[in-house]
N, C-alpha and C positions, 0 to 999 in steps of 0.2 A: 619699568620705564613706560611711561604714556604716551599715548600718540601726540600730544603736547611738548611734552620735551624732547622725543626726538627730534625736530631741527637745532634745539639750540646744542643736544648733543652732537648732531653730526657738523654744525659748525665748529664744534670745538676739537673736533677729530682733526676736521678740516686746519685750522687753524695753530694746530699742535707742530706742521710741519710746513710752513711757509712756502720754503721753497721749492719742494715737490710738489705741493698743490699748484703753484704756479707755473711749471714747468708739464704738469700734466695738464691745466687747464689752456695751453700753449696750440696743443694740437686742433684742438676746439673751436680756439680762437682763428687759428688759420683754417678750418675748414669751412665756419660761417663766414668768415669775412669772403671768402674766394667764393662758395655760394653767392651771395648778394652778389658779390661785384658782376661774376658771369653774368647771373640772370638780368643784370643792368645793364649788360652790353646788349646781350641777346634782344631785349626786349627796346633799347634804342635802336637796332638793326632793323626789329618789323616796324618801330614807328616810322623810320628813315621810310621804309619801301610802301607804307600805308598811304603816307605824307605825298609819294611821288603818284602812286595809284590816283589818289586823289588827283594832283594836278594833269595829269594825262586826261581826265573825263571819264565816263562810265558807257558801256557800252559799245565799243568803236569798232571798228575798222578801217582797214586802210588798202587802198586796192592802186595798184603800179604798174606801169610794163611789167612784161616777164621777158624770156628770151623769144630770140626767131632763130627760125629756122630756114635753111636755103642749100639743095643737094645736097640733102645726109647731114651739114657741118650746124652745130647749133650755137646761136652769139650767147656772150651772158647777161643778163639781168639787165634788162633799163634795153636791151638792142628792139626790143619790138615795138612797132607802129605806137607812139605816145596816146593818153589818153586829151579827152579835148574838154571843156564847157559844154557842150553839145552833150557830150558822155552823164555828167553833171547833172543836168537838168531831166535826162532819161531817169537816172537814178533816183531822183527828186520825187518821180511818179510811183516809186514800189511802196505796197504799204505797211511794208514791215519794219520801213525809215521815215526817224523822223526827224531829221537832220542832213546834208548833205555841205560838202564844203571842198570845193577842188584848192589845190594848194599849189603855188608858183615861185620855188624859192632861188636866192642866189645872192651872192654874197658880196657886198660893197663898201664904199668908203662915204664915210656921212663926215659933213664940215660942219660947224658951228661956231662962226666968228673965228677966233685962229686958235677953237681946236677942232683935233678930225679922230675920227674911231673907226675902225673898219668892222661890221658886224653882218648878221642875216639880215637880208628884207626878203620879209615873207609877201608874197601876192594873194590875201585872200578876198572872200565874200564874207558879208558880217556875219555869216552862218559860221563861219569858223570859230567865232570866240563861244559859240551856241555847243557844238562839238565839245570845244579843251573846259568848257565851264569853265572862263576864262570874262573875270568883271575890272571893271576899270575903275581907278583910285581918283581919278580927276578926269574931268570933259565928257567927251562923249564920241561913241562910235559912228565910222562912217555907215552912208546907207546904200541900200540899191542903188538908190539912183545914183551915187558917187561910184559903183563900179559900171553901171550905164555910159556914164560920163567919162569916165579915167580921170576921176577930177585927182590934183596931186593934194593929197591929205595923206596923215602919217599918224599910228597911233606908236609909242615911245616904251619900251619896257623899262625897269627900275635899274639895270644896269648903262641902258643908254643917256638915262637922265641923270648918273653919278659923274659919269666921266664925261660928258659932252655938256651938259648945261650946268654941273657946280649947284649953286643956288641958286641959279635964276630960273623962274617957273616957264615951264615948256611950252606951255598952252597958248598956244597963239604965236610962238615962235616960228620961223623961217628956215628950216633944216634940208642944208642942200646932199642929195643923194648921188653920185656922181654926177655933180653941178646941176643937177636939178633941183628947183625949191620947191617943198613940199611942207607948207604946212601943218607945226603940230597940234591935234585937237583930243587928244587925249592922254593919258597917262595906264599902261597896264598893270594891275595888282601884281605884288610879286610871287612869282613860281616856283622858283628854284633850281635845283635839278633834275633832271631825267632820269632812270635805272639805270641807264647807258653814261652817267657822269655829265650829260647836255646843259648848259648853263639857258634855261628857258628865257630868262629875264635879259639874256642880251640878244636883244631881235626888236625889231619897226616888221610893223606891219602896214600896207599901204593895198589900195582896190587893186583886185588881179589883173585888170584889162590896165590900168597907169602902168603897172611890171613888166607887162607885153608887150606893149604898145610905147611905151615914153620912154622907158626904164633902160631892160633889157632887151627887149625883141624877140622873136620867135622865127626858126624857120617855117613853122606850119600854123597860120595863124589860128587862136585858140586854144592851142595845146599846154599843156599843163603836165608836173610833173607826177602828182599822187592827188588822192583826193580821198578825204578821210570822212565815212559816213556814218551814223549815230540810231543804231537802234532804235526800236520804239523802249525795249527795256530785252535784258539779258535773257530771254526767256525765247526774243525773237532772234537770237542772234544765228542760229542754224536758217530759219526762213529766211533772211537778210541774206546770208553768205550765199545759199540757193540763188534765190529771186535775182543778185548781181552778176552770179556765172552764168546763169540762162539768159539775161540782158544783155550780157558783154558778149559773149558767143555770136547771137545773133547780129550786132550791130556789126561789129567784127568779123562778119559773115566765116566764120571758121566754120567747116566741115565737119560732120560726124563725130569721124575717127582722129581728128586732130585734135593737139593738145591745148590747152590753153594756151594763150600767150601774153597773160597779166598775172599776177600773182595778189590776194587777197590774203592780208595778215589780222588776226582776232588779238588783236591790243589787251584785252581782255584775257585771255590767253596766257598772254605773256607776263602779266602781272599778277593772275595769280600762283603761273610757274615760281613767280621773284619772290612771294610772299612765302609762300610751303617752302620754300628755301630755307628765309630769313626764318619762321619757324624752326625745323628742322636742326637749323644752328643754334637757336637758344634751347632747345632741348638739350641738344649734344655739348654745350658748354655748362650747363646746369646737370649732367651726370659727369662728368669729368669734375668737375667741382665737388660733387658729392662724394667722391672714392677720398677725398681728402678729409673728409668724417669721418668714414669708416674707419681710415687711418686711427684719426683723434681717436674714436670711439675702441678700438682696440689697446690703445693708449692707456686707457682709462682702465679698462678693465683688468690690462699687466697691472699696473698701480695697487689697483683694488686689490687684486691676488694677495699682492705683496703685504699690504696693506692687513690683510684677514691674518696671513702668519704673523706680522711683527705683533699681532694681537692679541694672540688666540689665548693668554694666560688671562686678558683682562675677560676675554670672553665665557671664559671661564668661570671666574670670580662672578659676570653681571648673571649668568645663568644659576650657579649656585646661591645667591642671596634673591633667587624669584623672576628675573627675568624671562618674559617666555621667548620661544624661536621667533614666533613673529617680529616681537621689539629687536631684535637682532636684525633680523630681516629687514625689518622698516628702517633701522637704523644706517647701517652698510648702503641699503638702496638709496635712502635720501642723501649719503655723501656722493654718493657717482652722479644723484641726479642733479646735486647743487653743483658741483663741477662741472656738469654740460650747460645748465642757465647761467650759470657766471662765465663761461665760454662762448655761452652765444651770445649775451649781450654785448659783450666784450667784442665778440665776432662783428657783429652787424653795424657796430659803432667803425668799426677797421671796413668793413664793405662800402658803407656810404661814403667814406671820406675818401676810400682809393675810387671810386666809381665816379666822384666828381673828380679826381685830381687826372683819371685818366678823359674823362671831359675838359678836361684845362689843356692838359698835355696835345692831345692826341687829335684835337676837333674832331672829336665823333660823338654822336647823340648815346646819353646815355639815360636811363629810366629807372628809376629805384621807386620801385611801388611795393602797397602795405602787401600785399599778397606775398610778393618773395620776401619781405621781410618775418611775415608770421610765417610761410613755410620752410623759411632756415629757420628758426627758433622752434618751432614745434619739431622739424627735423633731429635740430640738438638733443631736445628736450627726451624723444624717440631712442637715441642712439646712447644716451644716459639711461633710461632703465631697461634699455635691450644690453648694454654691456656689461651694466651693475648687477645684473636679477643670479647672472652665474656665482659673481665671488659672493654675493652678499647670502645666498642660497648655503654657499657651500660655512658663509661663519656661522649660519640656522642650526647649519644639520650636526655642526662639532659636539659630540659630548663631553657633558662639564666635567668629568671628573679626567676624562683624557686631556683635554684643555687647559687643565688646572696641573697636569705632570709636564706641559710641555715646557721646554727652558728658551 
Protein backbone atom coordinates (compact mmCIF):
# COMPACT_ATOMS: atom_id res chain seq x y z
CA UNK A 1 0.00 0.00 0.00
CA UNK A 2 1.46 3.66 -0.81
CA UNK A 3 1.50 6.52 0.99
CA UNK A 4 -1.12 7.55 -1.58
CA UNK A 5 -3.69 5.39 -0.89
CA UNK A 6 -3.57 5.25 2.47
CA UNK A 7 -6.19 8.02 2.95
CA UNK A 8 -8.59 6.77 0.62
CA UNK A 9 -7.82 3.41 2.69
CA UNK A 10 -8.50 4.67 6.01
CA UNK A 11 -11.56 6.46 4.69
CA UNK A 12 -12.90 3.44 3.81
CA UNK A 13 -12.06 1.82 7.13
CA UNK A 14 -13.64 4.71 8.38
CA UNK A 15 -16.60 4.38 6.51
CA UNK A 16 -17.22 0.53 6.71
CA UNK A 17 -18.83 1.38 10.21
CA UNK A 18 -20.90 4.56 10.23
CA UNK A 19 -22.11 4.66 13.25
CA UNK A 20 -19.14 4.11 15.37
CA UNK A 21 -17.27 6.48 13.54
CA UNK A 22 -19.73 9.00 14.48
CA UNK A 23 -20.27 8.20 17.83
CA UNK A 24 -16.38 8.15 18.39
CA UNK A 25 -15.98 11.35 16.45
CA UNK A 26 -18.80 12.70 19.17
CA UNK A 27 -16.39 13.11 21.79
CA UNK A 28 -14.20 15.30 19.62
CA UNK A 29 -16.82 17.13 18.60
CA UNK A 30 -17.66 18.11 22.20
CA UNK A 31 -14.29 18.80 23.33
CA UNK A 32 -13.56 21.52 20.28
CA UNK A 33 -16.71 22.95 20.49
CA UNK A 34 -16.46 23.67 24.38
CA UNK A 35 -12.61 24.77 23.58
CA UNK A 36 -13.76 27.56 21.41
CA UNK A 37 -16.71 28.44 23.22
CA UNK A 38 -14.63 28.94 26.65
CA UNK A 39 -11.69 30.62 24.99
CA UNK A 40 -14.73 33.10 23.56
CA UNK A 41 -16.01 33.79 26.68
CA UNK A 42 -12.51 34.15 28.33
CA UNK A 43 -11.33 36.33 25.84
CA UNK A 44 -14.88 38.59 25.67
CA UNK A 45 -14.15 38.95 29.49
CA UNK A 46 -10.45 40.67 28.95
CA UNK A 47 -12.01 42.76 26.05
CA UNK A 48 -14.95 43.85 28.57
CA UNK A 49 -12.13 44.78 31.34
CA UNK A 50 -9.69 46.29 28.32
CA UNK A 51 -12.60 48.28 27.03
CA UNK A 52 -13.25 49.81 30.74
CA UNK A 53 -9.27 50.32 31.38
CA UNK A 54 -9.58 52.22 28.54
CA UNK A 55 -12.46 54.38 29.48
CA UNK A 56 -11.10 55.18 33.04
CA UNK A 57 -7.78 57.11 31.32
CA UNK A 58 -4.19 55.92 31.67
CA UNK A 59 -2.27 56.84 34.48
CA UNK A 60 -4.39 58.19 37.33
CA UNK A 61 -4.94 58.56 40.61
CA UNK A 62 -7.13 59.55 42.87
CA UNK A 63 -6.54 61.17 46.30
CA UNK A 64 -9.63 61.66 49.25
CA UNK A 65 -10.12 62.22 52.77
CA UNK A 66 -9.05 59.36 54.82
CA UNK A 67 -10.12 59.00 58.40
CA UNK A 68 -9.45 61.42 61.76
CA UNK A 69 -8.62 60.82 64.46
CA UNK A 70 -9.60 62.48 68.07
CA UNK A 71 -8.62 60.67 71.78
CA UNK A 72 -7.47 57.34 70.67
CA UNK A 73 -11.20 56.80 68.59
CA UNK A 74 -10.59 56.84 64.78
CA UNK A 75 -13.82 58.08 62.31
CA UNK A 76 -14.01 56.18 58.95
CA UNK A 77 -13.20 57.10 55.52
CA UNK A 78 -14.33 60.64 54.06
CA UNK A 79 -14.46 61.97 58.34
CA UNK A 80 -11.11 63.93 57.74
CA UNK A 81 -10.80 67.67 57.00
CA UNK A 82 -12.09 67.73 52.95
CA UNK A 83 -9.69 68.37 50.37
CA UNK A 84 -10.18 71.99 48.64
CA UNK A 85 -9.28 73.79 44.93
CA UNK A 86 -6.68 75.42 46.76
CA UNK A 87 -5.24 71.70 47.36
CA UNK A 88 -5.86 71.33 43.33
CA UNK A 89 -3.94 73.92 42.11
CA UNK A 90 -0.87 73.08 44.74
CA UNK A 91 -1.01 69.70 42.97
CA UNK A 92 -1.17 71.47 39.59
CA UNK A 93 2.70 72.67 40.40
CA UNK A 94 4.39 68.81 40.93
CA UNK A 95 6.18 67.80 37.99
CA UNK A 96 5.56 64.55 37.87
CA UNK A 97 1.60 65.65 36.71
CA UNK A 98 0.33 66.34 34.05
CA UNK A 99 -2.98 66.74 34.63
CA UNK A 100 -5.02 67.74 37.68
CA UNK A 101 -8.78 67.71 37.98
CA UNK A 102 -10.69 68.24 41.59
CA UNK A 103 -14.16 66.45 41.40
CA UNK A 104 -17.44 67.72 43.06
CA UNK A 105 -20.25 65.15 42.81
CA UNK A 106 -23.89 64.77 43.88
CA UNK A 107 -26.85 63.58 42.75
CA UNK A 108 -29.97 65.40 41.31
CA UNK A 109 -33.08 65.62 39.49
CA UNK A 110 -32.78 67.14 35.89
CA UNK A 111 -36.42 68.47 34.03
CA UNK A 112 -36.72 68.62 30.44
CA UNK A 113 -39.99 70.06 29.33
CA UNK A 114 -42.27 67.37 31.09
CA UNK A 115 -39.65 64.93 31.41
CA UNK A 116 -37.35 64.54 34.47
CA UNK A 117 -34.31 62.02 35.25
CA UNK A 118 -32.61 61.90 38.30
CA UNK A 119 -28.90 61.25 37.60
CA UNK A 120 -25.01 62.41 38.78
CA UNK A 121 -23.84 65.96 38.30
CA UNK A 122 -20.37 65.94 38.44
CA UNK A 123 -18.57 69.60 39.34
CA UNK A 124 -15.59 69.56 37.32
CA UNK A 125 -12.64 71.56 35.60
CA UNK A 126 -12.17 70.89 31.86
CA UNK A 127 -9.09 69.27 33.08
CA UNK A 128 -11.30 66.43 34.01
CA UNK A 129 -12.34 65.27 30.47
CA UNK A 130 -8.15 65.58 29.97
CA UNK A 131 -7.81 62.95 32.86
CA UNK A 132 -10.93 60.14 31.73
CA UNK A 133 -9.64 60.76 27.98
CA UNK A 134 -13.00 61.65 27.65
CA UNK A 135 -13.96 63.60 23.92
CA UNK A 136 -17.23 64.84 22.98
CA UNK A 137 -19.61 63.70 20.07
CA UNK A 138 -21.18 67.23 19.62
CA UNK A 139 -20.53 71.00 20.88
CA UNK A 140 -17.97 71.95 22.81
CA UNK A 141 -16.52 71.98 26.27
CA UNK A 142 -16.72 74.57 28.90
CA UNK A 143 -13.64 76.62 29.75
CA UNK A 144 -11.74 78.19 32.56
CA UNK A 145 -13.10 80.93 32.43
CA UNK A 146 -16.77 79.30 32.65
CA UNK A 147 -15.45 77.68 36.13
CA UNK A 148 -14.08 81.46 37.06
CA UNK A 149 -17.57 82.50 36.42
CA UNK A 150 -19.89 79.60 37.64
CA UNK A 151 -21.31 80.28 34.41
CA UNK A 152 -24.43 77.55 34.42
CA UNK A 153 -23.41 75.24 31.29
CA UNK A 154 -24.01 71.47 31.14
CA UNK A 155 -22.04 68.98 29.08
CA UNK A 156 -25.07 65.73 28.54
CA UNK A 157 -23.66 61.97 28.50
CA UNK A 158 -25.45 59.56 26.03
CA UNK A 159 -27.74 58.27 28.58
CA UNK A 160 -29.08 61.60 29.72
CA UNK A 161 -29.76 62.56 25.98
CA UNK A 162 -31.84 59.00 25.45
CA UNK A 163 -34.22 59.45 28.08
CA UNK A 164 -34.53 63.35 28.77
CA UNK A 165 -34.23 64.77 25.16
CA UNK A 166 -35.76 61.67 22.87
CA UNK A 167 -34.80 63.19 19.49
CA UNK A 168 -34.46 66.50 20.05
CA UNK A 169 -30.91 67.74 19.72
CA UNK A 170 -29.49 68.87 23.13
CA UNK A 171 -27.17 71.56 22.14
CA UNK A 172 -28.48 74.69 23.04
CA UNK A 173 -31.28 73.34 25.10
CA UNK A 174 -32.34 74.80 28.56
CA UNK A 175 -31.90 71.86 31.11
CA UNK A 176 -33.13 72.64 34.51
CA UNK A 177 -30.91 70.92 37.43
CA UNK A 178 -32.90 71.28 40.58
CA UNK A 179 -34.81 74.26 38.95
CA UNK A 180 -31.91 75.63 37.93
CA UNK A 181 -31.26 76.33 34.02
CA UNK A 182 -28.25 75.32 32.62
CA UNK A 183 -27.56 75.39 29.32
CA UNK A 184 -26.66 72.30 27.20
CA UNK A 185 -23.37 72.97 24.92
CA UNK A 186 -22.14 69.68 24.38
CA UNK A 187 -22.82 66.11 24.06
CA UNK A 188 -20.29 63.27 25.91
CA UNK A 189 -18.88 60.36 23.64
CA UNK A 190 -20.22 57.19 25.17
CA UNK A 191 -18.27 55.25 28.06
CA UNK A 192 -19.96 52.67 29.20
CA UNK A 193 -19.28 50.95 32.25
CA UNK A 194 -17.08 50.98 35.05
CA UNK A 195 -15.15 47.57 36.58
CA UNK A 196 -17.44 48.34 39.39
CA UNK A 197 -20.75 47.89 36.93
CA UNK A 198 -20.98 52.33 37.07
CA UNK A 199 -23.26 53.30 34.16
CA UNK A 200 -20.37 56.34 33.01
CA UNK A 201 -22.79 57.69 30.34
CA UNK A 202 -25.53 58.73 32.83
CA UNK A 203 -23.91 61.87 34.31
CA UNK A 204 -23.93 65.95 33.27
CA UNK A 205 -21.12 67.47 34.00
CA UNK A 206 -21.18 71.26 34.82
CA UNK A 207 -18.12 74.06 36.24
CA UNK A 208 -17.30 72.98 39.85
CA UNK A 209 -17.60 76.40 41.39
CA UNK A 210 -21.71 76.51 39.49
CA UNK A 211 -21.96 72.86 41.84
CA UNK A 212 -20.71 74.94 44.84
CA UNK A 213 -21.84 77.80 44.75
CA UNK A 214 -25.46 77.76 42.63
CA UNK A 215 -26.10 74.10 42.72
CA UNK A 216 -25.30 72.51 45.86
CA UNK A 217 -23.38 74.55 48.29
CA UNK A 218 -20.72 73.69 50.59
CA UNK A 219 -20.07 73.97 54.18
CA UNK A 220 -16.50 74.95 53.66
CA UNK A 221 -16.24 77.05 50.69
CA UNK A 222 -14.06 75.29 47.97
CA UNK A 223 -13.94 72.02 49.22
CA UNK A 224 -14.37 69.16 47.03
CA UNK A 225 -14.85 65.67 47.23
CA UNK A 226 -11.80 63.72 45.47
CA UNK A 227 -9.59 64.99 42.88
CA UNK A 228 -8.24 62.72 40.37
CA UNK A 229 -4.56 63.52 38.89
CA UNK A 230 -2.80 62.30 35.70
CA UNK A 231 0.65 61.29 35.40
CA UNK A 232 3.10 62.58 33.22
CA UNK A 233 3.19 58.63 32.08
CA UNK A 234 3.19 55.21 34.10
CA UNK A 235 6.78 55.22 34.72
CA UNK A 236 6.15 58.44 36.96
CA UNK A 237 3.44 57.03 38.86
CA UNK A 238 5.67 56.22 42.27
CA UNK A 239 7.21 59.94 41.99
CA UNK A 240 3.42 61.35 41.69
CA UNK A 241 2.23 59.23 44.61
CA UNK A 242 5.47 60.63 46.66
CA UNK A 243 5.50 64.25 45.53
CA UNK A 244 1.28 64.20 46.63
CA UNK A 245 1.96 62.72 50.15
CA UNK A 246 4.90 65.16 50.84
CA UNK A 247 2.40 67.99 49.54
CA UNK A 248 -0.65 66.99 51.48
CA UNK A 249 1.40 66.35 54.68
CA UNK A 250 2.67 69.59 54.76
CA UNK A 251 -0.30 71.70 53.62
CA UNK A 252 -2.20 69.49 56.16
CA UNK A 253 0.43 70.66 58.54
CA UNK A 254 0.31 66.81 59.92
CA UNK A 255 3.14 65.90 62.29
CA UNK A 256 5.95 63.55 61.88
CA UNK A 257 4.70 60.55 63.54
CA UNK A 258 1.14 60.99 62.28
CA UNK A 259 -0.63 59.19 59.97
CA UNK A 260 -2.06 60.24 56.92
CA UNK A 261 -5.34 61.45 56.87
CA UNK A 262 -6.22 61.15 52.89
CA UNK A 263 -6.09 58.23 51.20
CA UNK A 264 -4.29 58.03 47.38
CA UNK A 265 -5.73 55.19 45.20
CA UNK A 266 -3.41 54.02 41.84
CA UNK A 267 -6.56 53.50 39.33
CA UNK A 268 -3.97 51.99 37.46
CA UNK A 269 -3.45 49.38 39.99
CA UNK A 270 -6.64 48.46 40.09
CA UNK A 271 -7.03 47.65 36.60
CA UNK A 272 -4.37 45.93 35.99
CA UNK A 273 -5.39 43.67 39.18
CA UNK A 274 -8.98 43.30 36.86
CA UNK A 275 -7.17 42.43 33.86
CA UNK A 276 -4.65 39.34 35.21
CA UNK A 277 -7.96 38.32 36.59
CA UNK A 278 -9.91 38.28 33.45
CA UNK A 279 -6.68 36.60 32.04
CA UNK A 280 -6.32 34.18 34.67
CA UNK A 281 -10.14 33.09 33.98
CA UNK A 282 -9.63 32.55 30.27
CA UNK A 283 -6.79 30.46 30.98
CA UNK A 284 -8.69 28.32 33.57
CA UNK A 285 -11.82 27.97 31.20
CA UNK A 286 -9.53 26.99 28.26
CA UNK A 287 -7.89 24.02 30.50
CA UNK A 288 -11.27 22.78 31.78
CA UNK A 289 -12.32 22.67 28.30
CA UNK A 290 -9.40 20.82 27.21
CA UNK A 291 -9.76 17.72 29.76
CA UNK A 292 -12.89 17.38 27.62
CA UNK A 293 -10.26 16.18 24.55
CA UNK A 294 -8.51 14.12 26.52
CA UNK A 295 -11.67 12.57 27.27
CA UNK A 296 -12.39 12.50 23.27
CA UNK A 297 -8.93 11.67 22.72
CA UNK A 298 -9.08 8.50 24.88
CA UNK A 299 -12.23 7.73 23.16
CA UNK A 300 -10.53 7.35 20.13
CA UNK A 301 -7.98 5.30 21.04
CA UNK A 302 -10.60 2.52 23.04
CA UNK A 303 -12.10 2.47 19.41
CA UNK A 304 -8.94 2.16 17.69
CA UNK A 305 -7.88 -0.83 20.13
CA UNK A 306 -11.05 -2.40 19.18
CA UNK A 307 -10.68 -1.53 16.00
CA UNK A 308 -6.93 -3.21 15.51
CA UNK A 309 -8.70 -6.79 17.06
CA UNK A 310 -11.86 -6.80 14.89
CA UNK A 311 -8.94 -6.57 12.23
CA UNK A 312 -6.25 -8.31 12.85
CA UNK A 313 -7.14 -11.33 10.20
CA UNK A 314 -7.21 -8.65 7.49
CA UNK A 315 -4.05 -7.52 8.81
CA UNK A 316 -2.82 -10.31 8.34
CA UNK A 317 -3.62 -11.08 4.85
CA UNK A 318 -2.34 -7.01 3.81
CA UNK A 319 1.01 -8.02 5.57
CA UNK A 320 1.31 -11.49 4.01
CA UNK A 321 0.63 -10.32 0.07
CA UNK A 322 3.67 -7.27 0.90
CA UNK A 323 2.56 -4.82 3.03
CA UNK A 324 5.10 -3.41 5.07
CA UNK A 325 4.67 -2.36 9.16
CA UNK A 326 4.87 1.11 8.16
CA UNK A 327 1.71 1.03 5.74
CA UNK A 328 0.00 -0.39 8.65
CA UNK A 329 1.16 2.11 10.77
CA UNK A 330 0.36 4.92 8.31
CA UNK A 331 -2.75 3.27 7.81
CA UNK A 332 -4.50 2.83 11.58
CA UNK A 333 -2.62 6.40 12.36
CA UNK A 334 -4.34 8.33 9.47
CA UNK A 335 -7.95 6.66 10.68
CA UNK A 336 -7.56 8.16 14.34
CA UNK A 337 -6.11 11.20 12.83
CA UNK A 338 -9.12 11.74 10.36
CA UNK A 339 -11.49 11.12 13.23
CA UNK A 340 -9.94 14.21 15.30
CA UNK A 341 -10.00 16.61 11.87
CA UNK A 342 -13.56 15.57 11.10
CA UNK A 343 -14.16 16.18 15.04
CA UNK A 344 -12.66 19.34 15.08
CA UNK A 345 -14.10 20.93 12.26
CA UNK A 346 -17.19 19.59 13.33
CA UNK A 347 -16.12 20.98 16.84
CA UNK A 348 -15.34 24.55 16.13
CA UNK A 349 -18.43 24.88 13.76
CA UNK A 350 -20.57 23.79 17.44
CA UNK A 351 -18.09 26.50 19.18
CA UNK A 352 -18.94 29.50 17.00
CA UNK A 353 -22.41 29.12 16.97
CA UNK A 354 -22.79 28.25 20.88
CA UNK A 355 -20.38 31.34 21.44
CA UNK A 356 -22.79 33.67 19.61
CA UNK A 357 -25.91 32.06 20.96
CA UNK A 358 -24.52 32.61 24.36
CA UNK A 359 -23.90 36.27 23.16
CA UNK A 360 -27.65 36.35 22.15
CA UNK A 361 -28.70 34.79 25.37
CA UNK A 362 -26.66 35.90 28.11
CA UNK A 363 -25.47 39.79 27.00
CA UNK A 364 -22.02 39.13 27.66
CA UNK A 365 -19.16 39.87 25.11
CA UNK A 366 -17.96 37.16 23.53
CA UNK A 367 -14.67 36.90 20.92
CA UNK A 368 -14.06 33.95 18.70
CA UNK A 369 -10.73 34.66 17.15
CA UNK A 370 -8.54 32.71 14.40
CA UNK A 371 -5.92 32.01 17.06
CA UNK A 372 -8.37 29.80 19.45
CA UNK A 373 -9.77 28.48 16.44
CA UNK A 374 -6.39 27.14 14.91
CA UNK A 375 -5.27 26.09 18.55
CA UNK A 376 -8.45 23.79 19.04
CA UNK A 377 -7.99 22.26 15.59
CA UNK A 378 -4.14 21.74 15.87
CA UNK A 379 -5.06 20.65 19.55
CA UNK A 380 -7.54 17.84 17.92
CA UNK A 381 -5.26 17.31 15.31
CA UNK A 382 -2.48 16.57 18.44
CA UNK A 383 -4.75 14.33 20.45
CA UNK A 384 -5.45 12.14 17.23
CA UNK A 385 -1.85 11.01 16.61
CA UNK A 386 -0.89 11.19 20.35
CA UNK A 387 -4.04 8.65 20.89
CA UNK A 388 -3.67 6.70 17.54
CA UNK A 389 0.40 6.13 17.36
CA UNK A 390 -0.44 3.30 20.54
CA UNK A 391 -3.20 1.07 18.63
CA UNK A 392 -2.00 1.74 15.22
CA UNK A 393 1.73 0.70 16.61
CA UNK A 394 0.57 -2.13 18.18
CA UNK A 395 -1.46 -3.51 14.39
CA UNK A 396 2.58 -2.75 13.06
CA UNK A 397 4.08 -4.90 15.32
CA UNK A 398 1.31 -8.14 14.84
CA UNK A 399 2.93 -10.99 13.00
CA UNK A 400 1.32 -12.07 9.80
CA UNK A 401 1.17 -15.54 10.31
CA UNK A 402 -0.32 -15.12 14.08
CA UNK A 403 -2.77 -12.58 12.53
CA UNK A 404 -3.63 -14.73 9.73
CA UNK A 405 -4.78 -17.92 12.83
CA UNK A 406 -6.57 -15.31 14.73
CA UNK A 407 -10.64 -16.13 14.37
Amino acid sequence: MSWHAAPAEAWRALGANRLRTALTMLGMIIGVGAVVLMLAVGQGAQSTVRQAISAMGSALLVISPGSSSAGGLRGGAGTAPPLTLNDAQAMAQLPSLSAVAPVFPNSAQLVYGARNWNTTVYGVTPDYLTVRAWNLDDGQPFTHGDVRRGTRVALVGQQIVANLFGGTDPIGQTLRIKNLPFVVIGVLERKGQTLDGRDQDDAVLIPITAAQTRLFGTTFPGTVRFIIVQARSDAHMEDAEAELTQLLRARRRLADDADNDFTIRNLSAIAETAALSARAMAVMLGAIASVSLLVGGIGIMNIMLVSVTERTREIGIRMAIGARRSDILLQFLLEALLLCVLGGLAGVALGIGGAWLVGELAGMAVVVTGSAIALSFLFAAGVGVFFGFYPARQAALLKPVEALRHE
